[in-house]
Biopython code that builds the backbone (N, CA, C, O; Angstrom):
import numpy as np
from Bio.PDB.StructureBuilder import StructureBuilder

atoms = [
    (1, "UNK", "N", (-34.900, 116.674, 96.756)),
    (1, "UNK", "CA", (-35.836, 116.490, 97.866)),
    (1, "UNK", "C", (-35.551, 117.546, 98.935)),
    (1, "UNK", "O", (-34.384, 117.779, 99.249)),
    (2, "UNK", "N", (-36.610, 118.218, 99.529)),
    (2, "UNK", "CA", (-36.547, 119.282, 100.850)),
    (2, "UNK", "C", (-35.722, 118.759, 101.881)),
    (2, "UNK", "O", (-35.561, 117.554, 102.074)),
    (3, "UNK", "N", (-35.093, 119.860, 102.678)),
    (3, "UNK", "CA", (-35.195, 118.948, 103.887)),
    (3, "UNK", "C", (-36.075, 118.431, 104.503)),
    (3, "UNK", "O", (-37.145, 118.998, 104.284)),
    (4, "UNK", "N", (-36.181, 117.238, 105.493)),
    (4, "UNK", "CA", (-37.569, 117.172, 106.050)),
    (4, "UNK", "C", (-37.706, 118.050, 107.203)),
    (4, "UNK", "O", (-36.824, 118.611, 107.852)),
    (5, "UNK", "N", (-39.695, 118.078, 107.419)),
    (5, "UNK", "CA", (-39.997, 119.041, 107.960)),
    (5, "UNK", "C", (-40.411, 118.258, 109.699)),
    (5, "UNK", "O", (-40.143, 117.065, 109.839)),
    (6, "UNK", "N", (-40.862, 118.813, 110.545)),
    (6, "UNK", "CA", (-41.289, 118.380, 112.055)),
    (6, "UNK", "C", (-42.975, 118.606, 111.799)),
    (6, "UNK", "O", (-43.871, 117.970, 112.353)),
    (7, "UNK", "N", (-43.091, 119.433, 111.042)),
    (7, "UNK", "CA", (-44.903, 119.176, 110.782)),
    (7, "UNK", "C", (-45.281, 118.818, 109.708)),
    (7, "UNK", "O", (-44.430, 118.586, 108.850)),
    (8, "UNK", "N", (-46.744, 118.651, 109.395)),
    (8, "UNK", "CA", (-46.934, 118.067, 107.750)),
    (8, "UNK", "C", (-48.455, 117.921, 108.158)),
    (8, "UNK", "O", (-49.093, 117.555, 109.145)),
    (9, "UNK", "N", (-48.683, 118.358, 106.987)),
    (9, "UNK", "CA", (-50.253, 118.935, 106.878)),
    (9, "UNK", "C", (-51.093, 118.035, 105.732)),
    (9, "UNK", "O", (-50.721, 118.239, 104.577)),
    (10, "UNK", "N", (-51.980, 117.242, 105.879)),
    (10, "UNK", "CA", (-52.877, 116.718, 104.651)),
    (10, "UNK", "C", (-54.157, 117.175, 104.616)),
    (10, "UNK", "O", (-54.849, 117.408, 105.607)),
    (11, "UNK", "N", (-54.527, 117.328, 103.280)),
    (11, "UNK", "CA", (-55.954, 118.332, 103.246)),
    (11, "UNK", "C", (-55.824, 119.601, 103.577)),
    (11, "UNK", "O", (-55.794, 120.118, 104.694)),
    (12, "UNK", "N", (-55.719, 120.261, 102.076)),
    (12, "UNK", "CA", (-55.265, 122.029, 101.707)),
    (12, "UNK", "C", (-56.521, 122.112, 101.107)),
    (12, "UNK", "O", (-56.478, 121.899, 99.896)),
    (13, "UNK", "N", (-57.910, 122.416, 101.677)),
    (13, "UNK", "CA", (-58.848, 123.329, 101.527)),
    (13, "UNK", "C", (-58.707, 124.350, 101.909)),
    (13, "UNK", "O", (-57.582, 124.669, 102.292)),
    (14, "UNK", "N", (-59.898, 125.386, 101.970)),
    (14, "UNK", "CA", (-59.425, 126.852, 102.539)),
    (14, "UNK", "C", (-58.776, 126.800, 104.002)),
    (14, "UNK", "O", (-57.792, 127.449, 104.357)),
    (15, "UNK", "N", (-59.616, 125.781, 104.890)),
    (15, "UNK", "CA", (-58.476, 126.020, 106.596)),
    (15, "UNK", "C", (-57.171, 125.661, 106.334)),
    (15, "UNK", "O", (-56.099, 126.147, 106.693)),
    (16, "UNK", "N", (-57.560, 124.409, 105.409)),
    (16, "UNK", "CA", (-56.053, 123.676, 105.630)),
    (16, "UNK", "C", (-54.689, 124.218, 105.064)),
    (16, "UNK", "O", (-53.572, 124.131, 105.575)),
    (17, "UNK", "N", (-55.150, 124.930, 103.610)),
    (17, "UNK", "CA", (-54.226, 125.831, 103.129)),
    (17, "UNK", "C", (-53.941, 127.301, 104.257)),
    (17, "UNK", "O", (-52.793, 127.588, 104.595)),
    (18, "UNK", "N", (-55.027, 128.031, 104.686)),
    (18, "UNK", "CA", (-55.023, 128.771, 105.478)),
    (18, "UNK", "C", (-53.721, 128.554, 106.478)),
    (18, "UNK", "O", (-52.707, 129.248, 106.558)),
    (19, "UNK", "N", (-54.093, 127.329, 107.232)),
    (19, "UNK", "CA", (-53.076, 127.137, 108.315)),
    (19, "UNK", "C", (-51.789, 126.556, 108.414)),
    (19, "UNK", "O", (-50.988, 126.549, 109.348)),
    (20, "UNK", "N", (-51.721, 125.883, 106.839)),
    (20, "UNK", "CA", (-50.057, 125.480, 106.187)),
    (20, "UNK", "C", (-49.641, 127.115, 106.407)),
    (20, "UNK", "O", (-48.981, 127.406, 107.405)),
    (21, "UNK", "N", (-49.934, 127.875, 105.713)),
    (21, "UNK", "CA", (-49.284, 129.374, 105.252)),
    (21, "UNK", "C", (-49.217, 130.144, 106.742)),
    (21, "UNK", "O", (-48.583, 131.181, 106.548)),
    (22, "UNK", "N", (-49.591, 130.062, 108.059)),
    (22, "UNK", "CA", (-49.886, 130.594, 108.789)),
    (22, "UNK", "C", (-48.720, 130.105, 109.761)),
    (22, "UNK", "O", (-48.166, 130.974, 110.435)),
    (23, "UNK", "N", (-48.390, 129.049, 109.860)),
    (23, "UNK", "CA", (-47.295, 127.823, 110.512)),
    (23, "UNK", "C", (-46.196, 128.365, 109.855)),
    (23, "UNK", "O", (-45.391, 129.038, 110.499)),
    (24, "UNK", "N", (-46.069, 128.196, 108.842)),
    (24, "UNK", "CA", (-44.906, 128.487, 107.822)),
    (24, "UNK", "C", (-44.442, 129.903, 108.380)),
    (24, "UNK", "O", (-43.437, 130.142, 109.051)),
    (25, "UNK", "N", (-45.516, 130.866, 107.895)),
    (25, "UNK", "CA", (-45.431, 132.760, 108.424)),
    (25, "UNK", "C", (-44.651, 132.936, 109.469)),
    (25, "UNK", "O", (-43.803, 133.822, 109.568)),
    (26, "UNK", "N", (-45.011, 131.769, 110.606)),
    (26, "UNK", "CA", (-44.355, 132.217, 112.019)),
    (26, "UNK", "C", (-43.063, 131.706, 111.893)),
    (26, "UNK", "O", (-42.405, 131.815, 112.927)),
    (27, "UNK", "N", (-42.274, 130.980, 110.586)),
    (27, "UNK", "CA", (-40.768, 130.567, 110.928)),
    (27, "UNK", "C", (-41.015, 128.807, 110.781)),
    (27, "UNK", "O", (-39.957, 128.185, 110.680)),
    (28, "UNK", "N", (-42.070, 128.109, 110.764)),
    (28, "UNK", "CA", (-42.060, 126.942, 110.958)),
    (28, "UNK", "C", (-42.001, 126.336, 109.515)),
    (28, "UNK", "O", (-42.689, 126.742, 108.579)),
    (29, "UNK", "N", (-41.070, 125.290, 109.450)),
    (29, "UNK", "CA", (-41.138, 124.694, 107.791)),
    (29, "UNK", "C", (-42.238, 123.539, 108.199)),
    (29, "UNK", "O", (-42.204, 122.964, 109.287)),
    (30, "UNK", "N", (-43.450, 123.218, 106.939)),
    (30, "UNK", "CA", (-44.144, 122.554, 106.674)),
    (30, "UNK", "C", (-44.269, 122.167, 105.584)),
    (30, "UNK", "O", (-44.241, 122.914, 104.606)),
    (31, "UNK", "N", (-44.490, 120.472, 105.512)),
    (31, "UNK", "CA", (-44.382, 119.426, 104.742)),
    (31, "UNK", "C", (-46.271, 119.758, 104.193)),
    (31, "UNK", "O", (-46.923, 120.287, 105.094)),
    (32, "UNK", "N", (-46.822, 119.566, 103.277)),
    (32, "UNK", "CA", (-48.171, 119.572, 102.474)),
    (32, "UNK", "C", (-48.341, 118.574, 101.714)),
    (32, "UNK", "O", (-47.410, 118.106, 101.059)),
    (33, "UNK", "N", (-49.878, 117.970, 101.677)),
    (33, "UNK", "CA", (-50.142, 117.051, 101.096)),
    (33, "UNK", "C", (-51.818, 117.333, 101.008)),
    (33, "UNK", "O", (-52.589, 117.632, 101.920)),
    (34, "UNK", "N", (-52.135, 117.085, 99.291)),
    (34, "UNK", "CA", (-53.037, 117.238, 99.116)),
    (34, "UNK", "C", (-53.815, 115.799, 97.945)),
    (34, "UNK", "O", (-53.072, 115.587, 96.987)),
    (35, "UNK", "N", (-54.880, 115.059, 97.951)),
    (35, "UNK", "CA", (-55.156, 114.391, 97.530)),
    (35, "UNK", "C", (-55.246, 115.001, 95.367)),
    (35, "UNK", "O", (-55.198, 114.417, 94.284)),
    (36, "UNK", "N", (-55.344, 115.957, 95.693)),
    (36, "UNK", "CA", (-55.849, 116.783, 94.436)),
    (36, "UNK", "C", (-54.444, 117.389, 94.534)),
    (36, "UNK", "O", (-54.073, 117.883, 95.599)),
    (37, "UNK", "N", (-53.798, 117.368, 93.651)),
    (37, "UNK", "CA", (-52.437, 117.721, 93.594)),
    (37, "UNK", "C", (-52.359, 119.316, 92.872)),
    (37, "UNK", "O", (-51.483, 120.157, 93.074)),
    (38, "UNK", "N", (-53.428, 119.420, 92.074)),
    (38, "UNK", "CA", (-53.459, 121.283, 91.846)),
    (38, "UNK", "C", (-53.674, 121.903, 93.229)),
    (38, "UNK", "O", (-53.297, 123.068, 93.359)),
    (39, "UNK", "N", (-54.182, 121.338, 94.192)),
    (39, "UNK", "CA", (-53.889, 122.089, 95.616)),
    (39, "UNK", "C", (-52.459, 122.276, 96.280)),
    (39, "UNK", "O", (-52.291, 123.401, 96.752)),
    (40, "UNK", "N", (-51.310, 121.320, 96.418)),
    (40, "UNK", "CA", (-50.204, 121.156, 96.515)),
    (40, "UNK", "C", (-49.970, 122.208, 95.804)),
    (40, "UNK", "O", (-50.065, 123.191, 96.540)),
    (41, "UNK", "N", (-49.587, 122.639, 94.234)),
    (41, "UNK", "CA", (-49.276, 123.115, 93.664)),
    (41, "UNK", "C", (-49.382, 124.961, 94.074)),
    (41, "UNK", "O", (-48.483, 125.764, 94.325)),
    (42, "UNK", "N", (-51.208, 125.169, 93.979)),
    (42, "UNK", "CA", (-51.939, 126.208, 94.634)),
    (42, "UNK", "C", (-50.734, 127.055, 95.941)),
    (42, "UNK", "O", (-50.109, 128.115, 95.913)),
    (43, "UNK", "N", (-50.891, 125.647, 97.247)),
    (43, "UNK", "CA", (-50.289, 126.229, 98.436)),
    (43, "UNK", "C", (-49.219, 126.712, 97.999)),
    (43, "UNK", "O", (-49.015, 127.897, 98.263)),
    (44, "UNK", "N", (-48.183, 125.953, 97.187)),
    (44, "UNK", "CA", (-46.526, 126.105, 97.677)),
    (44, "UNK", "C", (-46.381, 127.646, 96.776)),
    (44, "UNK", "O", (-45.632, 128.532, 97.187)),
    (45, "UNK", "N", (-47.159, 127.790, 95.587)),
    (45, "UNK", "CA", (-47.248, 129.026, 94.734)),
    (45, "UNK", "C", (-47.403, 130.527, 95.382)),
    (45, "UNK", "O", (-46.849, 131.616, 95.235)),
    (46, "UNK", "N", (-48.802, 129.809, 96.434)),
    (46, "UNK", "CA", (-49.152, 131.396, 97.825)),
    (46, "UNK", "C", (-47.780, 131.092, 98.398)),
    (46, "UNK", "O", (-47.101, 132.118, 98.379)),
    (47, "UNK", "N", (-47.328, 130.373, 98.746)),
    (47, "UNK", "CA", (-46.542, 130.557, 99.664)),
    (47, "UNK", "C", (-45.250, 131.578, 99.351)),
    (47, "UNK", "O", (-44.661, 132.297, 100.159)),
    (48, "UNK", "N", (-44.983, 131.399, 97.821)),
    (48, "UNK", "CA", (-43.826, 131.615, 97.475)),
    (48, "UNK", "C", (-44.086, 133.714, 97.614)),
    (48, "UNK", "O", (-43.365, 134.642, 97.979)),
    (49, "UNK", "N", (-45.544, 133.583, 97.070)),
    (49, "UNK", "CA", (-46.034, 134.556, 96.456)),
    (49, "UNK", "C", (-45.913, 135.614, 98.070)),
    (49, "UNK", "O", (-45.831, 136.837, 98.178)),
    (50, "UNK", "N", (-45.936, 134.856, 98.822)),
    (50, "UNK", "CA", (-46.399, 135.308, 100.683)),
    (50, "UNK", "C", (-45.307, 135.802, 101.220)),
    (50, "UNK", "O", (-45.554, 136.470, 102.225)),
    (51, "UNK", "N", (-44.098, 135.729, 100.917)),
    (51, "UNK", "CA", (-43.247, 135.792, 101.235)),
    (51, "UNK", "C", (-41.805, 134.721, 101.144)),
    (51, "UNK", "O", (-40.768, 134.579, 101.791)),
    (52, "UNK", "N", (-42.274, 134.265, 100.259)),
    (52, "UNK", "CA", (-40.874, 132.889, 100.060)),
    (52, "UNK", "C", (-40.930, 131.812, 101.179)),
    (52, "UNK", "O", (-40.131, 130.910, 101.429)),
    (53, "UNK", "N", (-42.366, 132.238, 101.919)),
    (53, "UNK", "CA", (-42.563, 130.578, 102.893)),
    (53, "UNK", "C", (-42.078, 129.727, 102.883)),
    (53, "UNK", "O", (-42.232, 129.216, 101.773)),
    (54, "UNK", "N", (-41.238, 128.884, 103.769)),
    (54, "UNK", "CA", (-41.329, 127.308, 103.889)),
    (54, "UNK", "C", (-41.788, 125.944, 103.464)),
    (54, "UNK", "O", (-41.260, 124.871, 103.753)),
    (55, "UNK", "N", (-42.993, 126.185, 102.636)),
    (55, "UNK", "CA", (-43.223, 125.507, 102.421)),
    (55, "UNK", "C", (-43.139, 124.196, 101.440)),
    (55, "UNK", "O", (-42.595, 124.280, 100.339)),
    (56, "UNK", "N", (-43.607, 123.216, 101.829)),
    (56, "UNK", "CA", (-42.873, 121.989, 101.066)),
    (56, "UNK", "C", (-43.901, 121.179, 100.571)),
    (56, "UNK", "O", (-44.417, 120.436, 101.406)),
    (57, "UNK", "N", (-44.550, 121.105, 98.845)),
    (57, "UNK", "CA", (-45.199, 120.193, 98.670)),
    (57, "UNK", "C", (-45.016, 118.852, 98.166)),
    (57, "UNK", "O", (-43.955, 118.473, 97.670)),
    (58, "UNK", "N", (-46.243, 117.993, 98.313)),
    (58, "UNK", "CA", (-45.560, 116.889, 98.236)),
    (58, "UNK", "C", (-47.006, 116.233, 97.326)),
    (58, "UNK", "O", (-48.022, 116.903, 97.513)),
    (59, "UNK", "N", (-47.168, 115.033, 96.401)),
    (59, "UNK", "CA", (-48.012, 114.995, 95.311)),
    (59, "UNK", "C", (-48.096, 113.638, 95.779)),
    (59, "UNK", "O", (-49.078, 113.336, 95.101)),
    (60, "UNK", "N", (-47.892, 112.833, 96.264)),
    (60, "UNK", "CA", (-47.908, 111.478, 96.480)),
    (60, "UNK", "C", (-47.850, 111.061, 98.407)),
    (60, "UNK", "O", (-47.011, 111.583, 99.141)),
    (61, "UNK", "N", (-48.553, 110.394, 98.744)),
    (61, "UNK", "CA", (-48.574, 110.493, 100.577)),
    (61, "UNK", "C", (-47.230, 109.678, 100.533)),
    (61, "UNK", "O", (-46.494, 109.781, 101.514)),
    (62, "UNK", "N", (-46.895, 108.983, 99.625)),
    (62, "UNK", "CA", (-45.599, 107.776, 100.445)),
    (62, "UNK", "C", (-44.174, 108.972, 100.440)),
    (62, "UNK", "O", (-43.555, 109.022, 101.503)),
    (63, "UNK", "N", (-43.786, 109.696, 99.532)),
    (63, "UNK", "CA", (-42.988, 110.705, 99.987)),
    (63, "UNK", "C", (-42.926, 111.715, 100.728)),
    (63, "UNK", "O", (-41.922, 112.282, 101.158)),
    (64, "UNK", "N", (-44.699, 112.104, 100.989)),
    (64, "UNK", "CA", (-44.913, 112.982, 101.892)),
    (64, "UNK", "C", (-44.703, 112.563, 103.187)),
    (64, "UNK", "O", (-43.844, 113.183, 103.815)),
    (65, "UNK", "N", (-45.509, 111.303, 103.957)),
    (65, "UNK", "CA", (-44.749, 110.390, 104.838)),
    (65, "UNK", "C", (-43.229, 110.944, 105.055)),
    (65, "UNK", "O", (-43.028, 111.684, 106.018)),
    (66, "UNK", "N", (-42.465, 110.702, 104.433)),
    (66, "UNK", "CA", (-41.346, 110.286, 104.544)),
    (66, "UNK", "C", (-40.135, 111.847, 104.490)),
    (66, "UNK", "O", (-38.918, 111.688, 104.585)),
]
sb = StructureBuilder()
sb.init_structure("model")
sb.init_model(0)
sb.init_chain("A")
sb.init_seg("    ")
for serial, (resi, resn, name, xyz) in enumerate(atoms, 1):
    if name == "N":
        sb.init_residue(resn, " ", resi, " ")
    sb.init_atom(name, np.array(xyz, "f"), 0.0, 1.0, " ", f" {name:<3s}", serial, name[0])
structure = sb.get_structure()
């Protein structure tokens, strides 16, 4: 499990993915949650692809929560 994050994002369409990766860019770790879990997947992949981003997905809301 990640560490946990201070933000957390649900709904990775184009803004929402947009602005996970954008949060992350500036230094900020973010938690992701997407109802459609090939989106989860999608973000944390750009992210890696972006620069090794922060980012943290999560496939289920009760762990994302948490």
């Amino acid at each position: 499990m990640p560490t946990p994050t201070r933000i957390g994002l649900a709904g990775l369409a184009v803004m929402g993915q947009n602005l996970a990766l954008n949060i992350a860019d500036k230094g900020f770790p973010i938690s992701v949650y997407n109802r459609t879990t090939s989106k989860v997947d999608e973000t944390v992949e750009r992210a890696k692809q972006e620069g090794n981003l922060p980012v943290y997905g999560f496939h289920d809301p009760g762990s994302f929560v948490q």
